[in-house]
C-alpha positions in Angstrom: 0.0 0.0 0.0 2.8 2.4 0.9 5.0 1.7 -2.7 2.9 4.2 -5.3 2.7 6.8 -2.3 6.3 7.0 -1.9 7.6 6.9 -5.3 6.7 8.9 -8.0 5.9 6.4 -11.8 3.8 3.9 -12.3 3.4 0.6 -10.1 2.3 -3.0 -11.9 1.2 -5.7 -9.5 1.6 -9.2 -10.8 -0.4 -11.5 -9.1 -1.9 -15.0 -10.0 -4.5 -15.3 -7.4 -8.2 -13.2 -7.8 -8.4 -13.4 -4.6 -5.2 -11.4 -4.0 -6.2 -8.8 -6.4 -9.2 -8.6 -4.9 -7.9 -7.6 -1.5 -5.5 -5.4 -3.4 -8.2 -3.7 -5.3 -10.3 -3.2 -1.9 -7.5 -1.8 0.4 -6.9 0.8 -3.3 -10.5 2.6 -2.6 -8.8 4.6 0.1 -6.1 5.9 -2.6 -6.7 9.2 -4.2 -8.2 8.7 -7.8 -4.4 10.4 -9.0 -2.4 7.4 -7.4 -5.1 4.2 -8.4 -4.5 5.2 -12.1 -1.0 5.2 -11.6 -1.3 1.3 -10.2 -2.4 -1.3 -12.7 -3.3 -4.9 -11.1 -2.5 -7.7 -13.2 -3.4 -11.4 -12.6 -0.6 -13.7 -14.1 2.3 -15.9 -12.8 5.8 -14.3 -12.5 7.2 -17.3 -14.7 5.7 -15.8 -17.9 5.3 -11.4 -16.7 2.9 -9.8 -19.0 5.6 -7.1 -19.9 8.4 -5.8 -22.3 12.2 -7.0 -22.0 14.3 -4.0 -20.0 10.5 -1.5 -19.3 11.4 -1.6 -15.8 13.4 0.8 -13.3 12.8 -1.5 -10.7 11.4 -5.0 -9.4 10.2 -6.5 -6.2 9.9 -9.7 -5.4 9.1 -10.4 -1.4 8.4 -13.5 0.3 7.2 -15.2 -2.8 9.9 -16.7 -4.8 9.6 -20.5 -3.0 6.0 -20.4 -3.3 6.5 -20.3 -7.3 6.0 -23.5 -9.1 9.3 -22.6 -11.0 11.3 -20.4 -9.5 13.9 -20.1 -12.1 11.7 -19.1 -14.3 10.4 -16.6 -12.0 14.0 -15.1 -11.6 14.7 -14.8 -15.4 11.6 -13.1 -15.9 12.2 -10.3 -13.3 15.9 -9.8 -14.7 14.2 -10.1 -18.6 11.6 -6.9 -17.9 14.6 -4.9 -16.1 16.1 -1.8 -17.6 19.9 -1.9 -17.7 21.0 -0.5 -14.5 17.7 -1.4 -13.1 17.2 -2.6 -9.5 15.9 -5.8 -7.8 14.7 -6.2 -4.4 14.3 -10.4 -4.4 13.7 -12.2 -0.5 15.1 -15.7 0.2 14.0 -17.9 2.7 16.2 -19.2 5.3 16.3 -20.7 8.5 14.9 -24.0 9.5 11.9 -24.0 7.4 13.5 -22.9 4.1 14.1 -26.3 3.5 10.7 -27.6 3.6 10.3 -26.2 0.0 11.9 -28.4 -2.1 13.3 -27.8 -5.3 12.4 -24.4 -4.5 15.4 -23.3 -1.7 17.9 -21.3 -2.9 21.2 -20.9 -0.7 22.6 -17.5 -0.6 25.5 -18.8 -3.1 23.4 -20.3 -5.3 21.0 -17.3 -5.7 24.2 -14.8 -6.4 25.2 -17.4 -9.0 22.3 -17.3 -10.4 21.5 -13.5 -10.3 25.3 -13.2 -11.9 24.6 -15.4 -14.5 21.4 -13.4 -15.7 23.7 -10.3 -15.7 22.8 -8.7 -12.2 25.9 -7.1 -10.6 26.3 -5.0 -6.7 24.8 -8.1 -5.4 24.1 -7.4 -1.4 21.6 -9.5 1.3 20.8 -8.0 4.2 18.5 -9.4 7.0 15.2 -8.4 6.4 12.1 -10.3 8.5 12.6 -13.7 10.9 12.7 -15.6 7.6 13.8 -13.7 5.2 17.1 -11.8 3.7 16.5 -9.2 1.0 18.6 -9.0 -2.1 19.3 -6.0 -3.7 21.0 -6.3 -6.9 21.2 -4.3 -10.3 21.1 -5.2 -13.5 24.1 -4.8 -15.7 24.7 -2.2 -18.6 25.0 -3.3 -21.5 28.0 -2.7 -23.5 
């Protein structure tokens, strides 16, 4: 709710659930008619985003990757619709229960391996909730 408030562009929410959106769109009747048109809900998976390659300044991605049925899919996708020099704010589980998702559990190297594969550089984790560390990382120039 606080994201279109405090920056100034336009915010797309990806979401596959109507449910979701439907909570999103609810808690959005408080927002000044100026800030709801600059927010456009979407209802689709991160593993196949609805968007452009490089339209984005920046992506978010919290406390959802492990929930995605492909997760590596998911991660392309965010790098694919970043600008070069764009930023991404990506949580990863950890902890004891981070392993309970399968398949999905990504260790802090392997996630920086990843992200440097897909061109993101200035790689940092910080600790961000009891389960969670955010990444922040940026997407390369090109040359």
């Amino acid at each position: 709710g606080r994201f279109p408030r405090r920056y100034h562009g336009r915010v797309i929410a990806i979401e596959p659930a109507q449910k979701m959106l439907a909570v999103a769109q609810s808690q959005l009747a408080s927002f000044p008619a100026t800030e709801r048109a600059q927010l456009l809900l979407v209802q689709q998976y991160a593993e196949q985003l609805p968007l452009p390659t490089a339209v984005a300044d920046a992506v978010t991605c919290l406390e959802a990757l492990e929930f995605f049925a492909n997760p590596d899919q998911a991660i392309r996708e965010l790098v694919r619709v970043l600008r070069p020099g764009g930023v991404l704010f990506l949580t990863r589980r950890h902890g004891l229960e981070a392993h309970l998702f399968l398949h999905r559990y990504r260790s802090q190297a392997k996630l920086h391996h990843d992200l440097t594969t897909l061109g993101m550089t200035d790689i940092n984790e910080i600790s961000w909730e009891i389960d969670y560390n955010l990444l922040i990382a940026r997407k390369a120039h090109t040359r």
